[in-house]
C-alpha positions in Angstrom: 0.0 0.0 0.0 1.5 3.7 -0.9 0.3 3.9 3.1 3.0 1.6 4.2 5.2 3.0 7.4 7.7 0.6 7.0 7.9 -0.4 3.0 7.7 3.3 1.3 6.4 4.2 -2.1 9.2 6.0 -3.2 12.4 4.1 -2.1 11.3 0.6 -1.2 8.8 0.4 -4.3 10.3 2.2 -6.5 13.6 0.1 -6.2 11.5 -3.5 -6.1 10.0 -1.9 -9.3 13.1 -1.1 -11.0 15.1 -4.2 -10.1 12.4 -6.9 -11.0 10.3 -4.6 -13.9 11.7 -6.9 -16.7 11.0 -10.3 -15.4 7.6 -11.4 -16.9 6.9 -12.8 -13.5 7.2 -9.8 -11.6 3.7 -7.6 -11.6 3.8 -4.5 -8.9 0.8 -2.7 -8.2 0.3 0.0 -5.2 -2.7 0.9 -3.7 -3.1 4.6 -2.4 -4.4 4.9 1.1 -3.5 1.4 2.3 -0.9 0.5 4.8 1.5 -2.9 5.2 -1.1 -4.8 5.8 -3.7 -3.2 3.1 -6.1 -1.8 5.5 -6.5 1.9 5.6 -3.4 3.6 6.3 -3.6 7.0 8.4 -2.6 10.2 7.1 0.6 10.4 7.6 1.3 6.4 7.9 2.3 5.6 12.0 3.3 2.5 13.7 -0.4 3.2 15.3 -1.7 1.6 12.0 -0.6 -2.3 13.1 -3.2 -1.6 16.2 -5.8 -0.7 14.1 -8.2 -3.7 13.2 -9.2 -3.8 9.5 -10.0 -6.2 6.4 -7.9 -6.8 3.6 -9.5 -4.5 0.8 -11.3 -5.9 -1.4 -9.3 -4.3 -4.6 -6.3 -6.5 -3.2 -8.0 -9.9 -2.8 -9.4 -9.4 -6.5 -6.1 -8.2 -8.0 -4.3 -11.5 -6.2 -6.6 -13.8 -6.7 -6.6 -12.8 -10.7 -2.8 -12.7 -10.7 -2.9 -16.6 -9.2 -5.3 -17.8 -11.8 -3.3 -16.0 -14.5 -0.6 -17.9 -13.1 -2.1 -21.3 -13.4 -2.6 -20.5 -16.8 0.8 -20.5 -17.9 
């Protein structure tokens, strides 16, 4: 999630993103407003937002769940 306190957008992303972009099995994806552990992140991301209880969103569970059947389609 672009929310994340400990995995950031701009360095930790952005260098995953970089470093993997040509392997066809890499696929990144960010999802603004959600923390590490894609529930809602607050604004500005805090350690506070591990104690917060949350769902997966639902955007996430779609997106991996397509990426895993794509997967078994290979």
């Amino acid at each position: 999630g672009e929310g994340d306190y400990q995995v950031t957008i701009a360095e930790d992303y952005a260098r995953w993103t970089r470093e993997l972009g040509g392997e066809t099995w890499f696929t990144a994806r960010s999802f603004p407003g959600l923390g590490h552990l894609y529930t809602p992140a607050s604004d500005p991301p805090s350690p506070a937002d591990y104690e917060k209880a949350g769902h997966v969103d639902g955007k996430v569970i779609t997106l991996i769940a397509d990426w895993i059947r794509a997967q078994a389609r290979r």
